[in-house]
Each structure stands twice: as C-alpha cells, then as structure tokens.
C-alpha positions in Angstrom: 4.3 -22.9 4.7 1.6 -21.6 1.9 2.6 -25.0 -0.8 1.0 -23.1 -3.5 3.7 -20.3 -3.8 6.6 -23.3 -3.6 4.4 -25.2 -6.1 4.3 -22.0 -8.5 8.0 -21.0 -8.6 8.6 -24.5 -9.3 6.3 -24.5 -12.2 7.3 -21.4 -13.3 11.5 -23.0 -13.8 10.3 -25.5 -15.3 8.4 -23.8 -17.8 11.4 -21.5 -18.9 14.1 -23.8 -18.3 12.5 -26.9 -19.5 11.4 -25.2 -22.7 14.6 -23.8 -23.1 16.2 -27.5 -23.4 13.5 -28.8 -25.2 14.4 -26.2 -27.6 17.7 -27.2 -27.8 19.4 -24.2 -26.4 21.8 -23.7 -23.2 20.4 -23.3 -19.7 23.6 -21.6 -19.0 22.7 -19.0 -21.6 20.3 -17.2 -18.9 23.0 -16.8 -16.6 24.3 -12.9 -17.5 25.3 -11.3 -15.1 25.2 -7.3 -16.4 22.1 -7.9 -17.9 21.0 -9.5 -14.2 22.5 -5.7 -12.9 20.7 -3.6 -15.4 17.4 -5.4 -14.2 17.4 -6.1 -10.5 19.8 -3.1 -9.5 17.5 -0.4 -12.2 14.0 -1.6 -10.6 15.3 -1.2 -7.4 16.9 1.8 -8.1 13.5 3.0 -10.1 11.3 1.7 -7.0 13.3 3.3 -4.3 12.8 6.7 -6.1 8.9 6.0 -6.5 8.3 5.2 -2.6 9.8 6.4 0.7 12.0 4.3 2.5 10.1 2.7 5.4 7.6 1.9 2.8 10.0 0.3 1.0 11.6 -1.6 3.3 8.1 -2.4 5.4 7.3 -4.1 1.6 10.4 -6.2 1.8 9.8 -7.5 4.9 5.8 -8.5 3.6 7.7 -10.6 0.9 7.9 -13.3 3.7 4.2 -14.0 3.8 4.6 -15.7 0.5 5.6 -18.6 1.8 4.7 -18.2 5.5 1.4 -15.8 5.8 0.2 -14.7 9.2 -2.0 -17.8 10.2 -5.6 -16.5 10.0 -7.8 -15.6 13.3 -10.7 -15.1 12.1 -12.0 -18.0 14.5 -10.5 -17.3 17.6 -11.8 -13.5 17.0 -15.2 -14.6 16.7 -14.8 -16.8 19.4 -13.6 -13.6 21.7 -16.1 -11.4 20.5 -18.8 -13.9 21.6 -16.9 -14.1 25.1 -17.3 -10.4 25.4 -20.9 -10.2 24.6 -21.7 -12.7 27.3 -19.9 -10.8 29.6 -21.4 -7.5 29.3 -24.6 -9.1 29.0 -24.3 -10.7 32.5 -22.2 -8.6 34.1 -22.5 -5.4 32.0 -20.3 -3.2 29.6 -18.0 -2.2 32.9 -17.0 -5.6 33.4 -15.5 -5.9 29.7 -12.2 -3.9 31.2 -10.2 -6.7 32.4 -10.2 -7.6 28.3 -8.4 -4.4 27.7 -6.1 -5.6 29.8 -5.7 -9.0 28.4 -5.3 -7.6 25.1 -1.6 -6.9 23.3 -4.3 -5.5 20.1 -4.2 -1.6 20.2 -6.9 -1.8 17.7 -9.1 -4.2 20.3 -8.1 -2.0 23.1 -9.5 1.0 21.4 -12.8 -0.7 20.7 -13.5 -2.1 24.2 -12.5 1.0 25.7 -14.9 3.2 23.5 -17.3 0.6 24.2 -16.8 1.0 28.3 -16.6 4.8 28.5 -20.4 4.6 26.4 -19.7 5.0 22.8 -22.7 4.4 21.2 -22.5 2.1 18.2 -22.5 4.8 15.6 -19.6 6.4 17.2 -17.9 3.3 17.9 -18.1 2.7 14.2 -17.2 5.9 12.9 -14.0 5.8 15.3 -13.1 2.1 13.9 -13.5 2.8 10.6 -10.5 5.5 10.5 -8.0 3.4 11.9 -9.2 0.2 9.5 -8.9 2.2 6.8 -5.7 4.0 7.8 -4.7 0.5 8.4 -5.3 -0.7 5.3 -3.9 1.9 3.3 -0.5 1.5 5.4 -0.6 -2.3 4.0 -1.6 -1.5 0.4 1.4 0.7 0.4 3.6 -1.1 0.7 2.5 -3.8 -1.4 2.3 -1.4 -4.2 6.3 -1.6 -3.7 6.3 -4.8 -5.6 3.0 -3.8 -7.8 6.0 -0.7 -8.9 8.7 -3.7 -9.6 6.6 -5.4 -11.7 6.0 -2.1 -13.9 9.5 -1.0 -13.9 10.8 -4.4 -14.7 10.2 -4.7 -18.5 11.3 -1.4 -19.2 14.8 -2.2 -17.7 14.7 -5.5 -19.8 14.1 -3.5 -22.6 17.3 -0.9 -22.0 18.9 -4.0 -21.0 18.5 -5.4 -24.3 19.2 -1.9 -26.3 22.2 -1.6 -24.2 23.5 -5.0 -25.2 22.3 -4.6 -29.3 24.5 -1.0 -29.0 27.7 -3.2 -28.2 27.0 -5.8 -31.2 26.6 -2.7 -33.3 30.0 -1.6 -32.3 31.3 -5.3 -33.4 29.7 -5.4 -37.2 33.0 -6.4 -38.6 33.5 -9.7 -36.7 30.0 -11.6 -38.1 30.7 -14.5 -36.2 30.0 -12.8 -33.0 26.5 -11.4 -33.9 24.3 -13.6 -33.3 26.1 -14.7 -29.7 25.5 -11.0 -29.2 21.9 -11.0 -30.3 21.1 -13.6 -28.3 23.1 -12.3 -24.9 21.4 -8.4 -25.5 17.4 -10.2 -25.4 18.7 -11.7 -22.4 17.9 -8.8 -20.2 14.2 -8.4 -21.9 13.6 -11.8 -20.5 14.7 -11.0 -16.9 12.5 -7.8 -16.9 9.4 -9.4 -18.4 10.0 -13.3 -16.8 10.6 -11.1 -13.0 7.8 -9.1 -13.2 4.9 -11.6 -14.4 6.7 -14.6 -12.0 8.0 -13.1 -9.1 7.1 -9.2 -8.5 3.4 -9.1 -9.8 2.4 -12.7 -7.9 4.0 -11.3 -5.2 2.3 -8.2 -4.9 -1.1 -9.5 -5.1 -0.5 -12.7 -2.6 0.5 -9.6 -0.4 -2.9 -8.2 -1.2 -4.7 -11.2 -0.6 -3.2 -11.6 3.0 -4.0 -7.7 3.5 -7.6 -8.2 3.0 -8.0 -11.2 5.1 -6.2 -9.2 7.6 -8.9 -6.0 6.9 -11.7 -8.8 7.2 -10.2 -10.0 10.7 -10.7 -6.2 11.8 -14.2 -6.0 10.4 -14.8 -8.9 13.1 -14.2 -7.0 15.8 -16.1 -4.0 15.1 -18.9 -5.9 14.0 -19.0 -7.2 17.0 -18.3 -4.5 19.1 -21.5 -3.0 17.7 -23.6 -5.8 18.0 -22.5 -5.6 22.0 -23.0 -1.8 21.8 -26.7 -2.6 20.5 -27.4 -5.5 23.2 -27.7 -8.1 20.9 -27.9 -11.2 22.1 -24.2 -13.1 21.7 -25.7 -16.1 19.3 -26.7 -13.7 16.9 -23.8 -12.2 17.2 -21.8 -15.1 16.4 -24.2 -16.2 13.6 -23.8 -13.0 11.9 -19.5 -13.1 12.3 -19.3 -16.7 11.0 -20.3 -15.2 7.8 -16.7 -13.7 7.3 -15.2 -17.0 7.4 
C-alpha cells in the first residue's frame, strides 16, 4: 500500500470539506447529483472520444498502482544480471540458455537469446532499445488517459455551472431562490476543477512515476546484457547497475 496516496486524499477532504465548515456553509451542499453527471459522465464521455478503447481501459486498470504499485525489482534484476555474467564467464555465452528457460520475461528472453545466437553488443542494444521504447510509449498512453481527464474536467465544470445559471435565469421572478441557485450552478465548476487537480492530474503522474521506474528496471537488463556481450567482468558489472537504484 503506497501511504502517501491514502495520506493525500485524506488531506485533500479535509482541505475542502473542513474549510467548507469553517466557513460556515453545508457539507451537504457538495452533494449534486446532475452537476456530479455533467462532470464525471462528460469527461468520460470527452476521454473516450480522445483515446481508443483498449487504451482507455488498459489506463483504468493502471489507476490501481496508486495505492498498490508494482513492487520494484530493481535488486533482484541486478542480482540476476550478475548471475548471468558469472555464468557465461565460466561456462560461456551457450550456457546462459537454461535462463531463457527460467524466464516468464519476453523482454529477458529476447536479450539472452540475442546474446546466445552472437549478437554483438551494438546490435543487442539497438534490438533492445525498440521494444523499451515501444514499451514505454504503450505505458505513457495510457497514462495520458487520465492526463486528458484532468484537461477535460474544468471545462465540464464550467458548462456545468452555465448550465445550472441558464435554469436560475429562467426563475428571475422568485428572488428567493437565486442565490440557492447560484450557489447549486458553481457546484459543478468545483467538481471539474477540485477532480482534476486532486484526483485525475495526481493520478496521471503517480502513473508516470511507476512507468519510469518500470523503463529504469528494463535499462538493467540491457545494461547488463551488454556488459556480458563485452566480457566484462561481473563486479563491474554490478557496480555500474547499482547506480540505477
């Protein structure tokens, strides 16, 4: 569980909600529900029509490493990388195919396999490359999904908000209800501006943050791959890995 996400929607309540009551007005005054339609429903609607839908959908399911990110394995990669080097070192590149074997990683099974049919380190890295950055740009996709909420957000809060003023408009001759009205119609600028800079924007840049750890822990293996592919010795291998923890 990642405690600084928990810790920041908590602050983030208490923020709007306490200063709401210290201001004297009703929490129960947030609580609209078409102005919660216009907002939630329109961004989706808006960020649907701005990505496909397995992007979409692959950006929903990335929402969860917000409070549960993939554990990091930047460690045990280094650790594996060394075990390889000292393998093909003693035993020779050949010897490295029982790894592929061992491996459920297509991206590590592509890099020991170049390595064992003779890839030289050039090509090795040239190869890796494409799919780290194809890999990457797959990621950043779909964390863009909720980079798009956070932009489309407002903007519904404002129609939200000109939607509501059109119906006070409409009820000029009964005074007493204006400001009621008023107050209901801003309602939806507060979903579209409080969702986007609490909830869509942080989440699309935790998403980010995970997805470049995740880009680092692929940069391990080819590093290392390469260092085998040159015959350097394993500790310098490892001393040059560490430095992407």
């Amino acid at each position: 569980m990642d405690r600084s996400s928990l810790i920041g929607i908590v602050l983030g309540l208490v923020a709007i909600l306490g200063g709401q009551a210290m201001e004297g007005g009703h929490i129960g005054l947030f609580l609209q529900p078409a102005a919660f339609v216009i907002v939630v429903i329109g961004t989706t609607a808006a960020v649907l029509l701005h990505h496909p839908l397995p992007v979409f959908i692959r950006g929903l399911r990335m929402a969860k490493w917000v409070f549960r990110p993939p554990e990091s394995e930047a460690g045990a990669l280094i650790r594996r990388v060394v075990q390889w080097s000292h393998t093909a070192r003693q035993e020779g590149v050949l010897a490295l195919e029982k790894y592929v074997n061992m491996s459920r990683d297509p991206f590590q099974k592509t890099g020991l396999q170049l390595l064992i049919d003779g890839a030289d380190a050039a090509k090795l890295r040239d190869t890796l490359d494409v799919q780290i950055v194809s890999f990457e740009t797959a990621e950043r996709q779909a964390a863009r999904v909720w980079e798009a909420a956070g932009g489309y957000a407002p903007t519904l809060g404002i129609l939200g908000a000109v939607m509501g003023l059109i119906q006070v408009m409409e009820n000029l001759s009964d005074p007493s209800k204006l400001g009621a009205g008023i107050a209901v119609a801003f309602i939806a600028t507060i979903y579209g501006v409080g969702l986007a800079n609490l909830v869509f924007l942080p989440i699309a840049n935790k998403i980010k943050f995970t997805i470049a750890r995740r880009v680092a822990e692929h940069e391990i293996i080819c590093d290392g791959l390469m260092g085998i592919a040159h015959g350097d010795n394993p500790r310098i291998i490892e001393a040059r890995l560490k430095g992407y923890l």
